[in-house]
C-alpha positions as CSV (number, residue, x, y, z in Angstrom):
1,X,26.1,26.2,-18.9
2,X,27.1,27.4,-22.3
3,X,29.0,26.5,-25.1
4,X,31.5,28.5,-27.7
5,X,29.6,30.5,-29.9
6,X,29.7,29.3,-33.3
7,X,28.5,31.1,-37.1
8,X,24.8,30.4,-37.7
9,X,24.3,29.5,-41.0
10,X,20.7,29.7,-42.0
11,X,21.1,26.7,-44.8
12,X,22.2,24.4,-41.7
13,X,19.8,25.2,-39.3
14,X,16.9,24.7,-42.3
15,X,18.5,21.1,-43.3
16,X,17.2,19.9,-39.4
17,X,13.5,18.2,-39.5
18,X,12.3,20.6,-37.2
19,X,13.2,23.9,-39.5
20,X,13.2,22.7,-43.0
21,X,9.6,23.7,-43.7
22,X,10.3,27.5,-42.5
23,X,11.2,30.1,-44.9
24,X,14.4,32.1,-45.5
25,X,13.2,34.9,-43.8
26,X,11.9,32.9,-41.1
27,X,15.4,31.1,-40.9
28,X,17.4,34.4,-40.9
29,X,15.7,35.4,-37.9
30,X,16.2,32.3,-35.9
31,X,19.7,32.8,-36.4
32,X,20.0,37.1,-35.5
33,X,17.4,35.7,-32.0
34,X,19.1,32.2,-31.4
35,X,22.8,31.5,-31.5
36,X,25.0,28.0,-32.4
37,X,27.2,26.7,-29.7
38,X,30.0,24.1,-29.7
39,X,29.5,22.6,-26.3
40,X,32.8,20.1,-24.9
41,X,32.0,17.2,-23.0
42,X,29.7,17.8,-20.0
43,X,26.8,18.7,-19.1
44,X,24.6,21.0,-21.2
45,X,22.0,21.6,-18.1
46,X,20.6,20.4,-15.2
47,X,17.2,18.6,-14.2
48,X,15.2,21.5,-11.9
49,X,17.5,24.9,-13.1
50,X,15.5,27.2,-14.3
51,X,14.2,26.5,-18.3
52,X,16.2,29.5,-20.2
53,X,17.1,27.7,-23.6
54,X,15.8,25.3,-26.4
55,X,18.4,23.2,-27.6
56,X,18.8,21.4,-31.2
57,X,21.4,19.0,-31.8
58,X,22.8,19.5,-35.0
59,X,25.7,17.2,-34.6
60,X,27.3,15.4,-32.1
61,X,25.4,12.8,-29.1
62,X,23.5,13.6,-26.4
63,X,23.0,11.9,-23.4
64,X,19.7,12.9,-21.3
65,X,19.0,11.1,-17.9
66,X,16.4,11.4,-14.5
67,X,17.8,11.9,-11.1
68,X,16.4,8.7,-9.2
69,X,17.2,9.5,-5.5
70,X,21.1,10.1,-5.5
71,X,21.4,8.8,-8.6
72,X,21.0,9.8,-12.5
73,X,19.5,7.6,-14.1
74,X,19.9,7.6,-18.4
75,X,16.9,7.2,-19.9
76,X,18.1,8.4,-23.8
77,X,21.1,8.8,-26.0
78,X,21.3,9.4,-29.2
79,X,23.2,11.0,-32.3
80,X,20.5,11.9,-34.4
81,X,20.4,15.3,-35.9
82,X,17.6,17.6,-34.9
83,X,16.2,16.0,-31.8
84,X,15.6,18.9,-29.4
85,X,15.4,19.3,-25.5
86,X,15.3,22.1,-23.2
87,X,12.4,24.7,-22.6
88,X,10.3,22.6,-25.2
89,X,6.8,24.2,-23.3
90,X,8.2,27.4,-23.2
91,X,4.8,28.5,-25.6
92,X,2.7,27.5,-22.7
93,X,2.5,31.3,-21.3
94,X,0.5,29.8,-18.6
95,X,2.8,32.2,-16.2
96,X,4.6,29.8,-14.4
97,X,8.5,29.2,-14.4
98,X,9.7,26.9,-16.5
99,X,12.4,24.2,-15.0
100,X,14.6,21.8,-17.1
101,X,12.9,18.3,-16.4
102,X,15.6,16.3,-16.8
103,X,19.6,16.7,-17.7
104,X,21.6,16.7,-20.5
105,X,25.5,16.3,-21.3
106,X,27.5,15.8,-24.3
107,X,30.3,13.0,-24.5
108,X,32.4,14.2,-27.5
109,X,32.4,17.7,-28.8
110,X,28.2,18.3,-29.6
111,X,26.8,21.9,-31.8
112,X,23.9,23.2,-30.6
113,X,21.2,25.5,-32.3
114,X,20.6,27.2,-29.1
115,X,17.0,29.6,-28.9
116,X,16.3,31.6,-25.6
117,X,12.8,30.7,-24.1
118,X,11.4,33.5,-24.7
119,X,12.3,34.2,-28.3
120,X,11.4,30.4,-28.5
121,X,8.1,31.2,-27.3
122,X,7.4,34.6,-29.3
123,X,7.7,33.0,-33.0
124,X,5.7,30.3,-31.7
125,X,2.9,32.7,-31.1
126,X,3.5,34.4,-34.3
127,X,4.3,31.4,-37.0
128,X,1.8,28.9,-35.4
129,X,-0.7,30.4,-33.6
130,X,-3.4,27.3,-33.9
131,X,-0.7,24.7,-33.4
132,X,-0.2,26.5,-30.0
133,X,-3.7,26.9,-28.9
134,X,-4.4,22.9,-29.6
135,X,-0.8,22.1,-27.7
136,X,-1.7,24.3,-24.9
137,X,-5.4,22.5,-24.8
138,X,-3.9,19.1,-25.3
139,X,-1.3,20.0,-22.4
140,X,-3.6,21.6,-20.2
141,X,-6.8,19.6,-20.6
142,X,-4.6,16.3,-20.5
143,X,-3.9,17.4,-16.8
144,X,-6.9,18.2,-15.9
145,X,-8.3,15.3,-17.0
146,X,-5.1,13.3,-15.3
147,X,-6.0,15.4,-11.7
148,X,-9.9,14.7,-11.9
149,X,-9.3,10.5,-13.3
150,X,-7.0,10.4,-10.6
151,X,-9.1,11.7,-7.9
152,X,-11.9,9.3,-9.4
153,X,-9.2,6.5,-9.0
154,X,-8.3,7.6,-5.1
155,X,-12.4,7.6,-4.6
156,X,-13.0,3.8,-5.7
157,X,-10.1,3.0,-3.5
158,X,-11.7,4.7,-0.5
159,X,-14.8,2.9,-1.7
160,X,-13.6,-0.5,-1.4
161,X,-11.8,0.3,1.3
162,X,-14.5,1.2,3.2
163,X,-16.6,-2.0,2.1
164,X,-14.0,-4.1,3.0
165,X,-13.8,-2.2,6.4
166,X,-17.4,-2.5,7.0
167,X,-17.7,-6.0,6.5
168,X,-14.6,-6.7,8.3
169,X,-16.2,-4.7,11.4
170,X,-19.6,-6.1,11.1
171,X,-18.4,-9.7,11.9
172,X,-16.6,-9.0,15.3
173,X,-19.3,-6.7,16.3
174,X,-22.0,-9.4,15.2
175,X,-20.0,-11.8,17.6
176,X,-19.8,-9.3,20.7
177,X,-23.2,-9.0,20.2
178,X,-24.4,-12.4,20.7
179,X,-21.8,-13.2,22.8
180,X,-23.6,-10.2,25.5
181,X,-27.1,-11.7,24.8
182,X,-25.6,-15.2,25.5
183,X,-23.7,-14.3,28.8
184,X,-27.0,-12.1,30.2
185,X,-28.8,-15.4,30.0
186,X,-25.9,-17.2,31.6
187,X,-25.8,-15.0,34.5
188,X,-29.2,-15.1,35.0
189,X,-29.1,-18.9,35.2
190,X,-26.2,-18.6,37.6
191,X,-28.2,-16.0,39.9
192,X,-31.0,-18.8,39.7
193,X,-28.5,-21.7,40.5
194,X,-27.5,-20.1,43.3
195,X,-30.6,-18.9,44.7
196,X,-31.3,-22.8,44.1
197,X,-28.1,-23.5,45.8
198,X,-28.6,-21.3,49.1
199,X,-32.3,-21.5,49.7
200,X,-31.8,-25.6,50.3
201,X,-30.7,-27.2,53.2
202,X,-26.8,-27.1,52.0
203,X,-24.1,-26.8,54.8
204,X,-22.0,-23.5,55.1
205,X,-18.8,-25.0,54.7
206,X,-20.2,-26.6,50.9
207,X,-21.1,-23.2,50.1
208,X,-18.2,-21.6,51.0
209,X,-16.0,-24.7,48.9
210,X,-18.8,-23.8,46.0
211,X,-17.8,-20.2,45.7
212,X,-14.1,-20.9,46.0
213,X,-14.1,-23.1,43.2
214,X,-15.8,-20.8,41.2
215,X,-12.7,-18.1,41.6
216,X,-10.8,-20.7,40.6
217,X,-12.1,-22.3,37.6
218,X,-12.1,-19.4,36.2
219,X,-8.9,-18.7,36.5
220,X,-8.3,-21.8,34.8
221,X,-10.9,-20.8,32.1
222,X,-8.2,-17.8,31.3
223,X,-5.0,-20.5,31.0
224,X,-6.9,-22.8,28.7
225,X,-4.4,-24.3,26.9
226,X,-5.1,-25.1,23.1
227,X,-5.8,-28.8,22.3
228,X,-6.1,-30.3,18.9
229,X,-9.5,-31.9,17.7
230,X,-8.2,-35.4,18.7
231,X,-7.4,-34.5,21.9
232,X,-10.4,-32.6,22.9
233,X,-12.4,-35.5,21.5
234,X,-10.9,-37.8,23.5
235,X,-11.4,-35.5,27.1
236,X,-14.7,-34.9,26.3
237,X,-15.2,-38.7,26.5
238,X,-13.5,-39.0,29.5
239,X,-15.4,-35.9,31.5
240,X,-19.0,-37.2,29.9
241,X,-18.1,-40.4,31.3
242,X,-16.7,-38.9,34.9
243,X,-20.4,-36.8,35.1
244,X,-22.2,-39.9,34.2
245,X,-20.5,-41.6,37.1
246,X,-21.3,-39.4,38.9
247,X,-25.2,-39.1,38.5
248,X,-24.4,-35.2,37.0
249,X,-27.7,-35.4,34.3
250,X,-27.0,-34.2,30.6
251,X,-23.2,-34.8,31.0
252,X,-22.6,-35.3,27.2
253,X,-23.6,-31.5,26.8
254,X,-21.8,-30.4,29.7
255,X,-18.3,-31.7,28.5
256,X,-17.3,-29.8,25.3
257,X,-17.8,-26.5,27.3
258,X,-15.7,-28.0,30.5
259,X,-13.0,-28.9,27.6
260,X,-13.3,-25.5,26.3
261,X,-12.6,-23.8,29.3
262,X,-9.5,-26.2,30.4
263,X,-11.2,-28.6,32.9
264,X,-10.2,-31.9,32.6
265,X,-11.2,-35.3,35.3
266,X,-8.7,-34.3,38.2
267,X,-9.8,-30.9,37.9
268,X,-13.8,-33.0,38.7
269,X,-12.1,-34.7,41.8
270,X,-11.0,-31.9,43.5
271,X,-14.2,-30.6,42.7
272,X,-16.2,-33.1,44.4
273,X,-13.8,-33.7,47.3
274,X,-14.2,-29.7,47.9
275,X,-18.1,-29.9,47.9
276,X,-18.2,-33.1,49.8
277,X,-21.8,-33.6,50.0
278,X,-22.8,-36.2,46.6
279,X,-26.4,-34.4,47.1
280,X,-25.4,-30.8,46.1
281,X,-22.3,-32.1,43.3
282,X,-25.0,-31.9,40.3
283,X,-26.1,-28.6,41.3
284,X,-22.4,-27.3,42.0
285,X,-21.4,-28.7,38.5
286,X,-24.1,-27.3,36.9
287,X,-23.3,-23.6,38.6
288,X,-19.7,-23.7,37.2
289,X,-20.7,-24.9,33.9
290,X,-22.5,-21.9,33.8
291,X,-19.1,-20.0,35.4
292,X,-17.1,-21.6,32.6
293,X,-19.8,-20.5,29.8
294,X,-19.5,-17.1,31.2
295,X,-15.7,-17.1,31.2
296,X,-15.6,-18.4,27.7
297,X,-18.4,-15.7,26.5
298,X,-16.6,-12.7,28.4
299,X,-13.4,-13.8,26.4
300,X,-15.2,-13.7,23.0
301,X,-16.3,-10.1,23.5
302,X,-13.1,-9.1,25.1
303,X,-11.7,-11.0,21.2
304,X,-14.4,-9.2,19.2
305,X,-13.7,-5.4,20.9
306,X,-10.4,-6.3,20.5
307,X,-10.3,-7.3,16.7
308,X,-12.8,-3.8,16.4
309,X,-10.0,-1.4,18.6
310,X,-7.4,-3.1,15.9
311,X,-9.4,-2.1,12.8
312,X,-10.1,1.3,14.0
313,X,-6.3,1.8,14.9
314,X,-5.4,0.2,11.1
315,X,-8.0,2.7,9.6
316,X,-6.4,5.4,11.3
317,X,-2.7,4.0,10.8
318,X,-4.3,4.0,6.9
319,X,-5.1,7.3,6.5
320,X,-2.7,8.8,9.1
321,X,-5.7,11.0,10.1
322,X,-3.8,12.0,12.9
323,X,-0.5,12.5,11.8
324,X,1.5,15.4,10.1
325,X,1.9,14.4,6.4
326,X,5.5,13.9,6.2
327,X,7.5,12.7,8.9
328,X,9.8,9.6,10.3
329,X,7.7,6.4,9.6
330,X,7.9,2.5,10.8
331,X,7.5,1.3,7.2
332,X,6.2,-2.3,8.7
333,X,3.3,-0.3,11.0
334,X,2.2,1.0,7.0
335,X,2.6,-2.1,5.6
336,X,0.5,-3.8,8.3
337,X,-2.3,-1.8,8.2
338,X,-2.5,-1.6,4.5
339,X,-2.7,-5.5,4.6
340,X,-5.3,-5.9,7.3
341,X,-7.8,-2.9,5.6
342,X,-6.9,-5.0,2.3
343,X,-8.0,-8.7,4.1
344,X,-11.7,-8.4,2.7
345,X,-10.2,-8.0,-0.5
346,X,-7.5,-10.1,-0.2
347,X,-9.9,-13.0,0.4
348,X,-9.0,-16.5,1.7
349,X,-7.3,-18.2,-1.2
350,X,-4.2,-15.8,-1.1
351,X,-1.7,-16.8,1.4
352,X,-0.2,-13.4,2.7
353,X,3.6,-13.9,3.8
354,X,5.5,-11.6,5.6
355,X,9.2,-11.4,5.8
356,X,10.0,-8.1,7.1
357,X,13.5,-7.1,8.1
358,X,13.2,-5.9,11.4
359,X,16.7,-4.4,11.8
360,X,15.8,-1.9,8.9
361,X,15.5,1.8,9.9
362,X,12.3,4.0,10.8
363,X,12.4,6.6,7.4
364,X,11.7,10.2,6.3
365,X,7.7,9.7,3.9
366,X,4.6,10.1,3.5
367,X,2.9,7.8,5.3
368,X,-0.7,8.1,3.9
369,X,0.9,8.5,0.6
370,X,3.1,5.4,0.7
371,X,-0.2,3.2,1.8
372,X,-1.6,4.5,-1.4
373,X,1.1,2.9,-3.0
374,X,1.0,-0.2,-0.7
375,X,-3.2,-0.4,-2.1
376,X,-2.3,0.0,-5.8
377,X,0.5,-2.6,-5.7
378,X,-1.4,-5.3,-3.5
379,X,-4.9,-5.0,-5.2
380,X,-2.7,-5.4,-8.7
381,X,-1.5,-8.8,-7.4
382,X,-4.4,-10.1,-5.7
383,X,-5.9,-9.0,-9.6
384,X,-3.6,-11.1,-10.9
385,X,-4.0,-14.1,-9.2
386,X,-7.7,-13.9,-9.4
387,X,-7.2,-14.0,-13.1
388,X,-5.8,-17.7,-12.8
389,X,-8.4,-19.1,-10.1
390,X,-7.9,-17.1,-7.4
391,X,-5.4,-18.9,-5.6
392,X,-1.8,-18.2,-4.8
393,X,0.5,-16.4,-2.3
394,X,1.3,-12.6,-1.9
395,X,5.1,-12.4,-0.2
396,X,5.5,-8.4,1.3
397,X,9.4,-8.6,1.7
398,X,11.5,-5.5,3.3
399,X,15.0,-5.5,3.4
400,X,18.1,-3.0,3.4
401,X,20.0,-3.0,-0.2
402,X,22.5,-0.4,0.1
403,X,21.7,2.9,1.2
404,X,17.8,2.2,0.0
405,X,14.8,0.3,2.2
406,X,13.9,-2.2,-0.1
407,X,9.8,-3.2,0.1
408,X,9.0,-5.9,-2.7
409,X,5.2,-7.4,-2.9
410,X,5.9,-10.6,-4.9
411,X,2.8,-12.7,-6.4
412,X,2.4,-15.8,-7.9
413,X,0.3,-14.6,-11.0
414,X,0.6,-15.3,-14.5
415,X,3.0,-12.4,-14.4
416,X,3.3,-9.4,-17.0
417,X,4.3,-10.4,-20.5
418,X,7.4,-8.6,-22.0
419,X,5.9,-6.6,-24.5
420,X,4.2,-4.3,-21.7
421,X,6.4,-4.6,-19.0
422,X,7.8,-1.5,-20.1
423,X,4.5,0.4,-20.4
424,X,3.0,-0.3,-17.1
425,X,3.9,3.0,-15.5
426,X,2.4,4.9,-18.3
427,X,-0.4,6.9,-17.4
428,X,-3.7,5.1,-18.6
429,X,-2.3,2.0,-19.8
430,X,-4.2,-0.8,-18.4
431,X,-5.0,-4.9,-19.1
432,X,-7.9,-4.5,-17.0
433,X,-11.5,-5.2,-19.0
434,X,-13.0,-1.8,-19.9
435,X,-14.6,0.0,-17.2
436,X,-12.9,-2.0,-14.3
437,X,-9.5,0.0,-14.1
438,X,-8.7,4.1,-15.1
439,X,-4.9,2.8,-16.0
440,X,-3.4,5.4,-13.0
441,X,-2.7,3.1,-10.2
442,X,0.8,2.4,-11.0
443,X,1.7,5.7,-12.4
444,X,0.2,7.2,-9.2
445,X,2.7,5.0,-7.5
446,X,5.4,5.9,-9.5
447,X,4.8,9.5,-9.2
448,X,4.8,9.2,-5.3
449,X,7.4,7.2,-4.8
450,X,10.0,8.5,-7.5
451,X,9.1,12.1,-7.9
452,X,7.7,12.8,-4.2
453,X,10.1,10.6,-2.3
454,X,13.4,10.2,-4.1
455,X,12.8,6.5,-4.8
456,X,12.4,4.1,-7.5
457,X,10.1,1.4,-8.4
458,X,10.5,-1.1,-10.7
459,X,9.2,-4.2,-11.6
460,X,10.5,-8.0,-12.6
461,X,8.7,-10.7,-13.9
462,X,8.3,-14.3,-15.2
463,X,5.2,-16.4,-14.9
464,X,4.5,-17.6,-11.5
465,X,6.8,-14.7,-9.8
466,X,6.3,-11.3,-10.0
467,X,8.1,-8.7,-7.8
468,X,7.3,-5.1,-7.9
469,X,10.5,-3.3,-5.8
470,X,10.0,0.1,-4.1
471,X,13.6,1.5,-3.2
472,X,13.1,4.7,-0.6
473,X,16.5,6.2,1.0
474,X,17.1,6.2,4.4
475,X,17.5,9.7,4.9
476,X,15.4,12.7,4.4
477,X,15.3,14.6,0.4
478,X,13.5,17.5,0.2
479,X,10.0,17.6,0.8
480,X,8.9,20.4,-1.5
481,X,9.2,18.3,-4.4
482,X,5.3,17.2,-5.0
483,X,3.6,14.3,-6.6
484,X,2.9,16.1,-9.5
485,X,6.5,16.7,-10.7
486,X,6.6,14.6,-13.3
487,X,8.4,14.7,-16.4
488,X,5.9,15.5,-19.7
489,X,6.6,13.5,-22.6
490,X,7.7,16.6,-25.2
491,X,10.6,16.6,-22.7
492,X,12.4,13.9,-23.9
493,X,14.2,14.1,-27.4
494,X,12.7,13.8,-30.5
């Protein structure tokens, strides 16, 4: 876009803050290589075009603002003579093309001091050549430093991650493990029992009955329905006294694991009006205890392998080792998996609530990239509720507002106090004690969720009830756009 061209007048352009140190000559050649427009009300350019121009207001109001998504967001307006925008890194030479990173329009009728990129660049070089060797070190080394800090920060993730992973692994397959030595014994009892059982002078028919019960207890063993501690109390009673009746010895031990497995005294009557010999009941009870304890054991490693098969299948729904990196995503599957890697750190004292939105929509992301999100913005609340004892309840809430998928983590922390609320997205800004946080957790999420998705996250807070929102759109942006597209702070007027 461009303006009417106007008279540069050297005095004017030297009376702005940025020029009134340079020197007539200096000023007479900013106006032969730069030019003053008038521009009407509009815009003056657009966020991503190409970086051609340096713009100084000299009078009028500008209006600068991000696209969010569909949306263009302001971020600054202002009348003040002199602030500049535009192609402000234009001295960087680092060979790359420049790109407006953000937009500006005028409301009213707005001059312009108006330098092309290049000449902006070239008196740069010659005028100040330290100030541009330390701007181009600050701008430079402040990257690299921001890449390798937030590598380091995506490292002790993956650390704790992979603690918490461990030890949530190592208890399951601690259980199956003693739950295989248990059974071996078992069975080797049972193969004993009935050794016992078939050597002795037993009738046919009572062995058949024997074997047939066993089928079918432990069938019954796999309906077990759930009973509450009062109520298996009170059967336990009622089968210890049953065995005692019925001369079965140790029937006080026997009775918790006939409980367990569903068995209750009518269950024990059909039992002994199938054996029908009084002689061989103690041994046949004996042999399905032992069919029971089986059952019961074989259940617990099918549990443990099962809790293991569900970790590994969260680990690689974390990491989406599998997966192309962006694609049409279940945001709840992310969410899930996110929350169970996270249980270690979670701990017991948080109450995790879900209240997902079903109905909502499958959408265009990066999966892996929106569980790094998902870590930051979780560990920060559990954080904050360990700051007041520990306790307190993390609500992961999805929901459809507008044409956005709305997924808000709300905690029940001490919340974050006005005075930084708007400085938590800043890279390296942290409350954390030092050495326990690098400050990039939330920018990282902004910068993948804002600049890589199209999105917008934003945060709302009073004590006992903080909500950070993430706002992705339904359908698919372009996926060129990468994480580190970010807007640099010289960018915005000054």
């Amino acid at each position: 876009m461009s303006g009417r061209p106007m008279p540069c007048a050297p005095e004017e352009i030297g009376s702005l803050f940025l020029f009134e140190k340079l020197s007539a000559e200096q000023l007479d050649r900013l106006c032969s290589e730069g030019r003053v427009e008038l521009f009407d009300p509009g815009p003056v350019f657009t966020e991503g075009d190409p970086a051609t121009c340096f713009y100084v207001m000299i009078e009028g109001t500008l209006v600068m603002s991000r696209r969010v998504g569909s949306d263009d967001i302001e971020v600054s307006r202002t009348s003040q003579r002199g602030v500049y925008a535009g192609a402000v890194m234009a001295y960087l030479g680092d060979g790359k093309p420049q790109r407006y990173m953000n937009s500006v329009r005028v409301p009213e009728p707005t001059r312009f001091f108006v330098l092309p990129a290049e000449a902006f660049a070239n008196v740069m070089d010659e005028w100040f050549p330290m100030a541009v060797h330390l701007l181009e070190g600050l701008a430079l080394g402040s990257q690299t430093f921001q890449r390798a800090v937030g590598q380091r920060e995506r490292l002790l993730a993956l650390g704790s991650l992979s603690a918490g992973l461990t030890h949530e692994l190592n208890n399951p397959a601690a259980a199956a493990a003693r739950a295989t030595s248990s059974l071996r014994d078992r069975v080797a009892h049972m193969r004993d029992k009935l050794s016992a059982i078939a050597s002795g002078p037993y009738h046919g028919d009572a062995l058949k009955a024997l074997v047939g019960l066993q089928e079918r207890t432990a069938e019954r063993v796999s309906k077990a329905p759930a009973l509450s501690p009062l109520e298996a109390s009170d059967r336990e009673d009622e089968l210890a006294d049953w065995l005692d009746d019925h001369g079965v010895p140790n029937g006080w031990q026997i009775a918790p694991t006939f409980v367990q497995g569903g068995l209750d005294v009518d269950w024990l009557d059909q039992v002994a009006a199938a054996v029908d010999e009084q002689e061989i009941l103690p041994s046949a009870i004996e042999c399905l205890n032992y069919t029971v304890e089986a059952e019961l054991l074989m259940s617990e490693i099918e549990d443990s392998t099962t809790r293991i098969s569900h970790l590994v299948d969260a680990a690689k729904q974390y990491s989406r080792l599998d997966r192309a990196p962006y694609q049409v995503a279940d945001v709840h599957e992310l969410l899930d998996s996110t929350l169970l890697m996270l249980s270690g750190k979670i701990g017991p004292l948080v109450k995790v609530v879900k209240e997902y939105d079903r109905s909502v929509p499958r959408i265009p992301a990066y999966p892996a990239e929106l569980n790094q999100v998902w870590t930051n913005l979780i560990d920060n609340a559990v954080q904050a509720m360990n700051s007041t004892g520990g306790e307190g309840t993390l609500t992961v809430r999805t929901a459809l507002e507008h044409d956005r998928l709305l997924v808000e983590f709300r905690d029940t922390g001490p919340g974050v106090p006005d005075e930084i609320r708007g400085r938590i997205f800043d890279p390296f800004f942290t409350t954390k004690p030092v050495g326990e946080g690098t400050g990039l957790g939330l920018d990282i999420s902004w910068r993948i969720v804002v600049n890589k998705h199209h999105g917008d996250l934003k945060v709302e807070s009073v004590p006992g009830d903080t909500r950070f929102q993430v706002l992705l759109p339904l359908t698919a942006t372009d996926p060129g756009a990468g994480p580190d597209a970010v807007s640099d702070p010289a960018q915005e007027p000054s």
